[in-house]
GUGUDREN-403435 format. One record per atom (N, C-alpha, C): x, y, z; residue in three letters. Coordinates in steps of 0.05 Angstrom, whole numbers, plus 5000, padded with zeros to 4 digits. Example, Ala and Ser with C-alpha at 12.3 -4.5 7.8 and 13.67 -1.06 7.14 Angstrom:
2
526448865156ALA524649105156ALA526449345156ALA525749555142SER527349795143SER525850015157SER
END
This chain:
474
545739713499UNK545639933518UNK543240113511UNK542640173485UNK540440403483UNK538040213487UNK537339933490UNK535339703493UNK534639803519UNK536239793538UNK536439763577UNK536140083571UNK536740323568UNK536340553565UNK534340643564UNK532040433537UNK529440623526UNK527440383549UNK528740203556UNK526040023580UNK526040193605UNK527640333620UNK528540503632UNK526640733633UNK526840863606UNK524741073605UNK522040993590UNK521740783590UNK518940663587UNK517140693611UNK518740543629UNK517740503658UNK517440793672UNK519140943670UNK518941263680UNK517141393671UNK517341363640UNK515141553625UNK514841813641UNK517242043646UNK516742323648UNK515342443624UNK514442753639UNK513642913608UNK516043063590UNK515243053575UNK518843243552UNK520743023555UNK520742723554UNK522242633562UNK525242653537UNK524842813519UNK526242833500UNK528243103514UNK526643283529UNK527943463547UNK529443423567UNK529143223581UNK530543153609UNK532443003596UNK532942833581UNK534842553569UNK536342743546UNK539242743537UNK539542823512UNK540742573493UNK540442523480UNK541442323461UNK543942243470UNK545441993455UNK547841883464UNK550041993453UNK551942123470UNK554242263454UNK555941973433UNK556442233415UNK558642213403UNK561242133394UNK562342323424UNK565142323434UNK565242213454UNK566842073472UNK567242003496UNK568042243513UNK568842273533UNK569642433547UNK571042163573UNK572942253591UNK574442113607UNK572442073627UNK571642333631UNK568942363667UNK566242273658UNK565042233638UNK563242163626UNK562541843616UNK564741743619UNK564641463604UNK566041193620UNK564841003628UNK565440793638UNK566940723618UNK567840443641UNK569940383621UNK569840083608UNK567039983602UNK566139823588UNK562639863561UNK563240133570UNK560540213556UNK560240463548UNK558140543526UNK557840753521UNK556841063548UNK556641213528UNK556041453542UNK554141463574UNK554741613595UNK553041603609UNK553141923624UNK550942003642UNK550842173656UNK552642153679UNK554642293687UNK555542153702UNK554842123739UNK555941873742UNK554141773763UNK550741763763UNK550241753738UNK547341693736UNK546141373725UNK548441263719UNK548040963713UNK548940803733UNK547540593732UNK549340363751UNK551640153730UNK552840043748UNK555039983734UNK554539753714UNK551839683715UNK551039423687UNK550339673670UNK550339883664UNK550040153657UNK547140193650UNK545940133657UNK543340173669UNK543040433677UNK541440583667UNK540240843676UNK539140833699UNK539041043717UNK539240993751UNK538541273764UNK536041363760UNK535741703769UNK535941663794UNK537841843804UNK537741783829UNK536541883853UNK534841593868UNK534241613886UNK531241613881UNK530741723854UNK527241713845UNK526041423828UNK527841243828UNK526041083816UNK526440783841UNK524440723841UNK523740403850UNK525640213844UNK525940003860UNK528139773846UNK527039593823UNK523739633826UNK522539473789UNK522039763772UNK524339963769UNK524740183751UNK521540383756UNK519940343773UNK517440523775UNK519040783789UNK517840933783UNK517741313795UNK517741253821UNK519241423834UNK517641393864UNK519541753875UNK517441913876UNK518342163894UNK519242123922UNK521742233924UNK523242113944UNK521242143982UNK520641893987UNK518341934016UNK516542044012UNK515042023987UNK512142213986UNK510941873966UNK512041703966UNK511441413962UNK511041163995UNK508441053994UNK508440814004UNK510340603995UNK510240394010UNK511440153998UNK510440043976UNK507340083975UNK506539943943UNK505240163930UNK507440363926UNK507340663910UNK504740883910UNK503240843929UNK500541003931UNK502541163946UNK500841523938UNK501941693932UNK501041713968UNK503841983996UNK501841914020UNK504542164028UNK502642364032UNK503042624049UNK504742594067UNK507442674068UNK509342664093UNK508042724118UNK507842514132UNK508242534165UNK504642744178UNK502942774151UNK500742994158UNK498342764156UNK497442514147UNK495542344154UNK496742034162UNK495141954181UNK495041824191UNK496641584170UNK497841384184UNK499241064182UNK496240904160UNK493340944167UNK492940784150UNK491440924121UNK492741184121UNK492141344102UNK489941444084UNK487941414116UNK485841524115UNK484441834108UNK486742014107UNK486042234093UNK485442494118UNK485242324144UNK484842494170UNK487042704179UNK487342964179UNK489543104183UNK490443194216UNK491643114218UNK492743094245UNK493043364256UNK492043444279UNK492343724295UNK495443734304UNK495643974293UNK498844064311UNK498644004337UNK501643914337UNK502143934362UNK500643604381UNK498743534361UNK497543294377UNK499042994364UNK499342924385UNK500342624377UNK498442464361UNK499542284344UNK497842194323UNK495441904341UNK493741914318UNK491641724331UNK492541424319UNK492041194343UNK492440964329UNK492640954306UNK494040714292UNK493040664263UNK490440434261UNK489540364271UNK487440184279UNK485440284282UNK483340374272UNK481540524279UNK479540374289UNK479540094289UNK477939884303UNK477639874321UNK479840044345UNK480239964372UNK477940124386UNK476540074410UNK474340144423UNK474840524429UNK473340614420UNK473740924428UNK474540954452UNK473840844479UNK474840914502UNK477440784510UNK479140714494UNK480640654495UNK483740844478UNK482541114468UNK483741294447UNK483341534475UNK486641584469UNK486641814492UNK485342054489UNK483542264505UNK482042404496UNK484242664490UNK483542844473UNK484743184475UNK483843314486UNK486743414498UNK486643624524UNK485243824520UNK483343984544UNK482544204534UNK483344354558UNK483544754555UNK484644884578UNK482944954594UNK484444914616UNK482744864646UNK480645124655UNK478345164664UNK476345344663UNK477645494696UNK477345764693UNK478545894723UNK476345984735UNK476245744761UNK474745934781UNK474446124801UNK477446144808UNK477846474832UNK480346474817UNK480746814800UNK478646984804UNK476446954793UNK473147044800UNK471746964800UNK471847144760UNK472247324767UNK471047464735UNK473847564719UNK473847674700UNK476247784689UNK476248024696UNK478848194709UNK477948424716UNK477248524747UNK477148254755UNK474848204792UNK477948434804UNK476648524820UNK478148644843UNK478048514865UNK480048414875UNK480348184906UNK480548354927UNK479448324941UNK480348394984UNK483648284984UNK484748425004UNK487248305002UNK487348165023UNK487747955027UNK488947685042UNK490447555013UNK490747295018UNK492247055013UNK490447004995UNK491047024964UNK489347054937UNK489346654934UNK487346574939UNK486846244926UNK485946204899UNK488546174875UNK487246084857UNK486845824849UNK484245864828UNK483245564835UNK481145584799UNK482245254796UNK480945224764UNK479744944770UNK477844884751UNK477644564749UNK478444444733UNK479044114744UNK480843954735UNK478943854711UNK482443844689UNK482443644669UNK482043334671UNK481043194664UNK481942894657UNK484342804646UNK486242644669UNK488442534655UNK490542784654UNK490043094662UNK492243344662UNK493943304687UNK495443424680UNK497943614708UNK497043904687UNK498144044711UNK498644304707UNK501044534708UNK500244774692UNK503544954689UNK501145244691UNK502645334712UNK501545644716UNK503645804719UNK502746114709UNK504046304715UNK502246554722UNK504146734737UNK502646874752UNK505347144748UNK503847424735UNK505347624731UNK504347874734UNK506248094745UNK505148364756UNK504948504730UNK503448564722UNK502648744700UNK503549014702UNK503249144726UNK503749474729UNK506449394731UNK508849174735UNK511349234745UNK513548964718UNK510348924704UNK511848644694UNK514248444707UNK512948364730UNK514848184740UNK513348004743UNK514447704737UNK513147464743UNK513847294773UNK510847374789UNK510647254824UNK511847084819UNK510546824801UNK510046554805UNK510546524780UNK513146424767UNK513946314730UNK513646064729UNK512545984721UNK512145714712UNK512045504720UNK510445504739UNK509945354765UNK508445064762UNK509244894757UNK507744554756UNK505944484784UNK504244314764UNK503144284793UNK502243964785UNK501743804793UNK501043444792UNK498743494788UNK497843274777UNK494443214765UNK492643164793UNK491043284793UNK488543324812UNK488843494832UNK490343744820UNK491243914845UNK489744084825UNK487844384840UNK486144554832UNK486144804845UNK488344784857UNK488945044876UNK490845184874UNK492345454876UNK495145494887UNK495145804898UNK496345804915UNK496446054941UNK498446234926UNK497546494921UNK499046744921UNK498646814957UNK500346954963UNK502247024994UNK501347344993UNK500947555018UNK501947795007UNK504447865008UNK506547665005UNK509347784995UNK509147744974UNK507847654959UNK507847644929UNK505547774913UNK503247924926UNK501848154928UNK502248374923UNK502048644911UNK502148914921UNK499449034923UNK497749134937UNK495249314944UNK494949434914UNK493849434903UNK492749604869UNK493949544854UNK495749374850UNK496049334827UNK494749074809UNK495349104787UNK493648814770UNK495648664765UNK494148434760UNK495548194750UNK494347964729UNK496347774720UNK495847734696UNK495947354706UNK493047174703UNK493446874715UNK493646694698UNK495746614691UNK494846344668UNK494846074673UNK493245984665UNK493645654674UNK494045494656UNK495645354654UNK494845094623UNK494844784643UNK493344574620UNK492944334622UNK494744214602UNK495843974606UNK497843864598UNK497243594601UNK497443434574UNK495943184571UNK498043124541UNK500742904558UNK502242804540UNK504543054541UNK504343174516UNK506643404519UNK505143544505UNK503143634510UNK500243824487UNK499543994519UNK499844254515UNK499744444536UNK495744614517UNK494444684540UNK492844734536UNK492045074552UNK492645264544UNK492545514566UNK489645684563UNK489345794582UNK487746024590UNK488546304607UNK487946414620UNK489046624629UNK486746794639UNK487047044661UNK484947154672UNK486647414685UNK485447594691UNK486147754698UNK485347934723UNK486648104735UNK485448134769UNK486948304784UNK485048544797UNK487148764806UNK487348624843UNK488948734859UNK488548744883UNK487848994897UNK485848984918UNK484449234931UNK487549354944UNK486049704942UNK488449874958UNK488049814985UNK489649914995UNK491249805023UNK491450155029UNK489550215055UNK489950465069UNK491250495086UNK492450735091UNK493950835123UNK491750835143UNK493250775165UNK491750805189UNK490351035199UNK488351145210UNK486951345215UNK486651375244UNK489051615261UNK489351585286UNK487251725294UNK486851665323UNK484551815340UNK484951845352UNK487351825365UNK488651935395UNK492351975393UNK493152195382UNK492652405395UNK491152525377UNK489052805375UNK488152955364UNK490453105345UNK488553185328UNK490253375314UNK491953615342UNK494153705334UNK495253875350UNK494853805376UNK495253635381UNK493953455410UNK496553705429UNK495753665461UNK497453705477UNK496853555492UNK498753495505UNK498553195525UNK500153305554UNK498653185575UNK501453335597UNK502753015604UNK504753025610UNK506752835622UNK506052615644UNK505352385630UNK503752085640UNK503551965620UNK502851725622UNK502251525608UNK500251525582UNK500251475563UNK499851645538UNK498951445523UNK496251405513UNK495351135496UNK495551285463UNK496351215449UNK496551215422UNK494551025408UNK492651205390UNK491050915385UNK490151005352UNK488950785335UNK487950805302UNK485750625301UNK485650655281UNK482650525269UNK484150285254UNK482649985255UNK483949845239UNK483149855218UNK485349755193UNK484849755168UNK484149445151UNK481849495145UNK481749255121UNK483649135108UNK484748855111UNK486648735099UNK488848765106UNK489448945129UNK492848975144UNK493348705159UNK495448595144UNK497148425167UNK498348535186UNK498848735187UNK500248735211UNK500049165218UNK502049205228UNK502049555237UNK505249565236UNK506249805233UNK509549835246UNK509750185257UNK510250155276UNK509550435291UNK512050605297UNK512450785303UNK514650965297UNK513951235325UNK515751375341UNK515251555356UNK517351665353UNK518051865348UNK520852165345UNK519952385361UNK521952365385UNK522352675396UNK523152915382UNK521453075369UNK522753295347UNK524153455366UNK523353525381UNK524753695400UNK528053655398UNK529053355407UNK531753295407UNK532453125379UNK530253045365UNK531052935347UNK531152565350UNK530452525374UNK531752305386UNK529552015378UNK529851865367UNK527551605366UNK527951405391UNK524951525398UNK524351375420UNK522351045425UNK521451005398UNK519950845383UNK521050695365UNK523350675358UNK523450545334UNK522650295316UNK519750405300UNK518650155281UNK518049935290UNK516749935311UNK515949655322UNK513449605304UNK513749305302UNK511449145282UNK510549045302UNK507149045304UNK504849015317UNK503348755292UNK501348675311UNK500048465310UNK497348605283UNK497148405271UNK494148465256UNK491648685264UNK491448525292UNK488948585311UNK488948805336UNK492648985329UNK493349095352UNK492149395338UNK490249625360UNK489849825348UNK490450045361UNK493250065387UNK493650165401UNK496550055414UNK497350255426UNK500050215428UNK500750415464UNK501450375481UNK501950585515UNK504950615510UNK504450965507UNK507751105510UNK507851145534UNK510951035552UNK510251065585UNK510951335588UNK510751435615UNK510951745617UNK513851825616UNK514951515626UNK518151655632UNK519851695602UNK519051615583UNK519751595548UNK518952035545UNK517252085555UNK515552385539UNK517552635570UNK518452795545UNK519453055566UNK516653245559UNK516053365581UNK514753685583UNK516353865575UNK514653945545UNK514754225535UNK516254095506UNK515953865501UNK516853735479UNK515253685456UNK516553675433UNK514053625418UNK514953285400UNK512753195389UNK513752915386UNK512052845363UNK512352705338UNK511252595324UNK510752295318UNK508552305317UNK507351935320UNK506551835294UNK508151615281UNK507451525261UNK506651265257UNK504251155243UNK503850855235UNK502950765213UNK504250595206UNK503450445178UNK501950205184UNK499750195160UNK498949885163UNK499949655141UNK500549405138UNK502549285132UNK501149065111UNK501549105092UNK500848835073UNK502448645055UNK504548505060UNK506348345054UNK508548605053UNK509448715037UNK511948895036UNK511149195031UNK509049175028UNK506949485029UNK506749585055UNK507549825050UNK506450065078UNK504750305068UNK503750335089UNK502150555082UNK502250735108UNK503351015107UNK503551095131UNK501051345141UNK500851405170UNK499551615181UNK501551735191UNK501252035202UNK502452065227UNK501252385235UNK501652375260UNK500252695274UNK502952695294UNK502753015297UNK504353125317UNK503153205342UNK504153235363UNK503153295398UNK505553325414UNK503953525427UNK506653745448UNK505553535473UNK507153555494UNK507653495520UNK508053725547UNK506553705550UNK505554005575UNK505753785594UNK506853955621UNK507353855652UNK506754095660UNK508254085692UNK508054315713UNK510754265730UNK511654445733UNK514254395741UNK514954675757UNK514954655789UNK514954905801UNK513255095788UNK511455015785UNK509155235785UNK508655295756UNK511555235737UNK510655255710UNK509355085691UNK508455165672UNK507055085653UNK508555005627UNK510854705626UNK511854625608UNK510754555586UNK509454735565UNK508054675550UNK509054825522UNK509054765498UNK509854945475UNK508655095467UNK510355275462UNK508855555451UNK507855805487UNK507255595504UNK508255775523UNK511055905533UNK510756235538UNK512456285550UNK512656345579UNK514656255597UNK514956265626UNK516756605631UNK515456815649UNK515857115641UNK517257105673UNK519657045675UNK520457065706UNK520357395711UNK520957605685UNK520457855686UNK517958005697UNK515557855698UNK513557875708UNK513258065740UNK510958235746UNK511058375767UNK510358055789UNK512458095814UNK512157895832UNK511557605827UNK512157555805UNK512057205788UNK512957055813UNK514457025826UNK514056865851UNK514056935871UNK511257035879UNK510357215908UNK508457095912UNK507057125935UNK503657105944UNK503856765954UNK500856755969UNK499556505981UNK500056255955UNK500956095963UNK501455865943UNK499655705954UNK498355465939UNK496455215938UNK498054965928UNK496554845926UNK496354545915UNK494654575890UNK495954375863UNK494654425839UNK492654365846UNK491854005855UNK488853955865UNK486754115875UNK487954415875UNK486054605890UNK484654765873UNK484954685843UNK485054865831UNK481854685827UNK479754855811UNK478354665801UNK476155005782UNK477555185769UNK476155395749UNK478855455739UNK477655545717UNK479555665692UNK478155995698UNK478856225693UNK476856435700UNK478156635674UNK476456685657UNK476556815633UNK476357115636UNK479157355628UNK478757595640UNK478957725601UNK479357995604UNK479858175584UNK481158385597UNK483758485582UNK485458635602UNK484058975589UNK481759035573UNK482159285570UNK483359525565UNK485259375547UNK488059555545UNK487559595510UNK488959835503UNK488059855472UNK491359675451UNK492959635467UNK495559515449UNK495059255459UNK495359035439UNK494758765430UNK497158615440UNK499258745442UNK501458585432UNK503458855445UNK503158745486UNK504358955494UNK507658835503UNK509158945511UNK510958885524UNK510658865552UNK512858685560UNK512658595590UNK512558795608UNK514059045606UNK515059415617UNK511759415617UNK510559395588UNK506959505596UNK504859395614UNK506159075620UNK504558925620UNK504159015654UNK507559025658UNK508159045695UNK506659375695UNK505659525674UNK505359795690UNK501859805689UNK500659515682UNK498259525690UNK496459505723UNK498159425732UNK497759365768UNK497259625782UNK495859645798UNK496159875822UNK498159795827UNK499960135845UNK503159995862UNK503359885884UNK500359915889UNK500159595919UNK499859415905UNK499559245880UNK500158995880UNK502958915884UNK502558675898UNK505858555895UNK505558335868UNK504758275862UNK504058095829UNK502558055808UNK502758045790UNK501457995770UNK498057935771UNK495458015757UNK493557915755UNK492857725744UNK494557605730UNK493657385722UNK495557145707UNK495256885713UNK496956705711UNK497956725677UNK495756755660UNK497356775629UNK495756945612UNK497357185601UNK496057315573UNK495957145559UNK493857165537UNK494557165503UNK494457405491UNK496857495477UNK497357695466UNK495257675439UNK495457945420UNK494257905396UNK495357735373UNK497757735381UNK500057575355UNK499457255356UNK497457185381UNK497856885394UNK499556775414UNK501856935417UNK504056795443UNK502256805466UNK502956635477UNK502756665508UNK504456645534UNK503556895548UNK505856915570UNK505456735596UNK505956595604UNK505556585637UNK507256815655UNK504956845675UNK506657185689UNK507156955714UNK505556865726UNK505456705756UNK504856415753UNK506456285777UNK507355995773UNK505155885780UNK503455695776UNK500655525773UNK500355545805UNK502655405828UNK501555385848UNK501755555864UNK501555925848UNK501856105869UNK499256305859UNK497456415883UNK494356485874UNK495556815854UNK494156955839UNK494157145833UNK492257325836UNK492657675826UNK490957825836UNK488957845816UNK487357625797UNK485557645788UNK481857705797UNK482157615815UNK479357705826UNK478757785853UNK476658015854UNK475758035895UNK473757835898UNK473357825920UNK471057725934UNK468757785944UNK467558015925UNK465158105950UNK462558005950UNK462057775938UNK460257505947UNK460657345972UNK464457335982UNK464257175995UNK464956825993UNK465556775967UNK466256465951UNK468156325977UNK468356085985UNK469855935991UNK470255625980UNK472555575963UNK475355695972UNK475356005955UNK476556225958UNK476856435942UNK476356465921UNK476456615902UNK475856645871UNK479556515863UNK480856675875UNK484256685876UNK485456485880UNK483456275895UNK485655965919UNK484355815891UNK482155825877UNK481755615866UNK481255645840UNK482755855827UNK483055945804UNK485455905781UNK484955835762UNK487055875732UNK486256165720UNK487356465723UNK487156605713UNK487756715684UNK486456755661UNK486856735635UNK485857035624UNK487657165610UNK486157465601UNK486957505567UNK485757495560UNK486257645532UNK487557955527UNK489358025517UNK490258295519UNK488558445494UNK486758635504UNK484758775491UNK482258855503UNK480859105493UNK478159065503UNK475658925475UNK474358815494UNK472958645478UNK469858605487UNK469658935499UNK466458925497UNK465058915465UNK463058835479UNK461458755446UNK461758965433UNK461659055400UNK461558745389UNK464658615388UNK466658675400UNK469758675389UNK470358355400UNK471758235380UNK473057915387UNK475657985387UNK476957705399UNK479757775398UNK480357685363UNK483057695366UNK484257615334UNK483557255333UNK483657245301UNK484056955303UNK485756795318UNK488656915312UNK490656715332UNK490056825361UNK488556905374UNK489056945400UNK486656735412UNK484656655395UNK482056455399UNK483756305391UNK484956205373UNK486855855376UNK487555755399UNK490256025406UNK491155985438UNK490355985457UNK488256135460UNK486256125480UNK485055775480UNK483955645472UNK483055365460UNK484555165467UNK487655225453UNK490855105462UNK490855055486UNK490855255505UNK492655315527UNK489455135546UNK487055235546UNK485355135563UNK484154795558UNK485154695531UNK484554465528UNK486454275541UNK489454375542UNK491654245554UNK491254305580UNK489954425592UNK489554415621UNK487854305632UNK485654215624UNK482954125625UNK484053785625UNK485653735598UNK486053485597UNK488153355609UNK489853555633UNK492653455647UNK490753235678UNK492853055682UNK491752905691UNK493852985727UNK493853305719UNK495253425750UNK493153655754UNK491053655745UNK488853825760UNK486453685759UNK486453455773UNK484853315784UNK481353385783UNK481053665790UNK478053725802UNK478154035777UNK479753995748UNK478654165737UNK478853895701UNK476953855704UNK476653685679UNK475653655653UNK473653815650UNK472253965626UNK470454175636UNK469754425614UNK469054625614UNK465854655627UNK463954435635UNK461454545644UNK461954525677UNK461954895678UNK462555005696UNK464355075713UNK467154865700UNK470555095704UNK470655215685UNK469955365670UNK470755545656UNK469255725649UNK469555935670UNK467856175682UNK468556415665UNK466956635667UNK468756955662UNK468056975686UNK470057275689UNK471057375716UNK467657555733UNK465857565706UNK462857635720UNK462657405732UNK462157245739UNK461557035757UNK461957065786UNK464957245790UNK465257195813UNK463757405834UNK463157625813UNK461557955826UNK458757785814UNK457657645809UNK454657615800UNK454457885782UNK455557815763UNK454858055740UNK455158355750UNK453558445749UNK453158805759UNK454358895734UNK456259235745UNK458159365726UNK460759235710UNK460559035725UNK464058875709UNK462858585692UNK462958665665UNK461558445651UNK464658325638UNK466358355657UNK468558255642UNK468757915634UNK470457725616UNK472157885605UNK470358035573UNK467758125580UNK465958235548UNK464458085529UNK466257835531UNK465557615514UNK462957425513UNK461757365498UNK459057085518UNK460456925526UNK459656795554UNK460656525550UNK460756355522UNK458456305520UNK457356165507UNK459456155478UNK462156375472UNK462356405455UNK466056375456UNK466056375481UNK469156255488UNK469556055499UNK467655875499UNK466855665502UNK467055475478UNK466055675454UNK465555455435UNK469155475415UNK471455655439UNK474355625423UNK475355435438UNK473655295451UNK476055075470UNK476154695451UNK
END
């Protein structure tokens, strides 16, 4: 036994081998001792009792570290060089190369590399918004795996999206768009199960509201057919339009979606009440993005003589408000600009009626503007008033073919009226000018007189003002 014992550790030859081995007991022990032979480690002998480290020595008793041995004991790095143990260290992740290194190079699959991106064009690029085409060039021998993620919202458009070998394209939508925000592109190449990535980055252009031009700011409109119109916007798919009667509250519009190319929209007349006011809103549309405008506009008519318009008031209290020679609106074709000469701005109706001689039977004139800005109507549009004589001689009359307008004040030079009374003044003559029921009075060169016009100047330079300077409040 100690013969087969010391050939054993001949062939091993560890270092300290006097340290690892301890001499042959003594004593037997039950767990320690076969039962034809001396002492052993137990379970470290084989049963001819043969010393037997286990698992480290060879079947001709040589060393062998467990799998860090060839078959003819040359020493060979787990699983990190190559089959013919050439010393070549294998890249992660890459499948190993033949063991043959004989075989024709073009015949050894090449390594993947990650695919180069060509739209977006730069890192950082800011895109126009349509339908974003991204696009890389192709690998040899790849498929592809992209992703596509909102950076301002971290959400991923497009997760992990495959695509087959020789495909170099793929469509972001604007539902999968938002106007300004950035985003994050990655693409990898994939050759075997070896992923190869890159990535790019890219905001999308803002997306504006529409910019109306009809109606004007504080527009007044009289009662007809009514074009609503905007400016188109860069990159809008589409519009969604909106109209509310504030007056009643009532939606008369509701959110209709318009075409790309639509920049206008006809409210019919019978949809709009006189003396209403109404707000117009529109967004322009980029996959689930809006962007809105909107302006407000009153609705002025004529209705028995009155002037359904906001912010006007109808004064049936008025001296003789429905007296005198009545016309046809078509007859009308001057606005005639007075100044009432009175020192209170902001008179009452009692004052207004005790301005008349007591032979008038009515009012002088179809509407004050007070100093505060209200305006009264005293007399109904199609009935003449006692704003002007005749001693020129005019036909039709100063009276048959007149819109009478007075400021309450005197306003010989240098005195203006108040600011709000030049708004209303502006208000009230722009909505008349632009009603499509006074036919032959249509803009201001030359309906819109002062009351010197009708005396050729002389002593009555009423209503004080220049033309030239109530002219420039319309």
């Amino acid at each position: 036994m100690n013969n087969n014992y010391q050939d054993c550790m001949d062939a091993y030859e560890p270092d300290n081998t006097d340290q690892v081995f301890q001499e042959q007991p003594t004593q037997t022990e039950d767990v320690h001792m076969s039962e034809g032979c001396g002492c052993h480690e137990m379970e470290h002998f084989a049963e001819d009792s043969e010393f037997q480290e286990p698992e480290f020595l060879s079947e001709d008793c040589e060393y062998q570290e467990p799998e860090y041995l060839s078959e003819d004991c040359e020493y060979q790095e787990p699983e990190q060089f190559s089959e013919d143990s050439g010393g070549g260290i294998q890249p992660f992740g890459v499948e190993a190369f033949p063991g043959d290194l004989s075989i024709a190079p073009q015949s050894i699959e090449p390594l993947s590399v990650a695919p180069t991106i060509v739209n977006p064009p730069s890192n950082n690029a800011v895109l126009p918004l349509r339908t974003v085409e991204l696009r890389w060039n192709l690998v040899a021998n790849a498929r592809y795996r992209l992703a596509v993620r909102n950076v301002d919202t971290n959400v991923l458009v497009a997760p992990n999206t495959d695509r087959p070998a020789g495909t170099n394209s793929f469509p972001l939508t604007p539902n999968q768009l938002t106007p300004g925000h950035r985003y994050r592109f990655a693409i990898a190449s994939i050759v075997g199960n070896v992923e190869r990535w890159t990535d790019r980055y890219f905001s999308m252009a803002q997306l504006n509201a529409p910019t109306i031009t009809s109606p004007t700011v504080n527009s007044v409109i009289f009662q007809q057919n009514f074009v609503l119109r905007w400016n188109a916007v860069s990159g809008a798919t589409g519009y969604r339009l909106a109209v509310r009667n504030v007056t009643t509250n009532a939606l008369i519009r509701p959110n209709i979606t318009l075409g790309a190319d639509t920049t206008q929209y006809i409210i019919s007349s019978g949809l709009l009440q006189a003396g209403h006011r109404y707000r117009f809103a529109i967004a322009s549309l980029f996959g689930s993005t809006e962007r809105w405008s909107d302006r407000y506009f009153d609705v002025a008519g004529v209705r028995d003589g009155r002037l359904l318009l906001a912010g006007v008031q109808f004064r049936t209290d008025s001296l003789g408000h429905n007296l005198g020679a009545t016309r046809e609106l078509r007859e009308i074709d001057r606005i005639t600009v007075h100044h009432t000469v009175t020192t209170n701005q902001n008179p009452t109706i009692a004052n207004v009626n005790g301005w008349w001689p007591s032979n008038w039977t009515r009012a002088g004139y179809h509407f004050i503007i007070r100093g505060d800005g209200s305006i009264w109507q005293l007399v109904p549009l199609h009935t003449h008033s006692n704003g002007a004589d005749n001693p020129l001689g005019f036909t039709p009359t100063p009276n048959a073919r007149s819109i009478h307008i007075a400021f309450v004040g005197d306003f010989r030079a240098p005195a203006l009226p108040t600011a709000a009374a030049r708004s209303s003044f502006g208000f009230l003559c722009r909505h008349i000018l632009e009603s499509n029921q006074f036919p032959n009075l249509r803009n201001t060169d030359g309906h819109v007189v002062g009351h010197r016009l009708w005396r050729n100047g002389g002593a009555n330079d009423c209503p004080g003002i220049p033309r030239t300077t109530y002219l420039s409040w319309i």
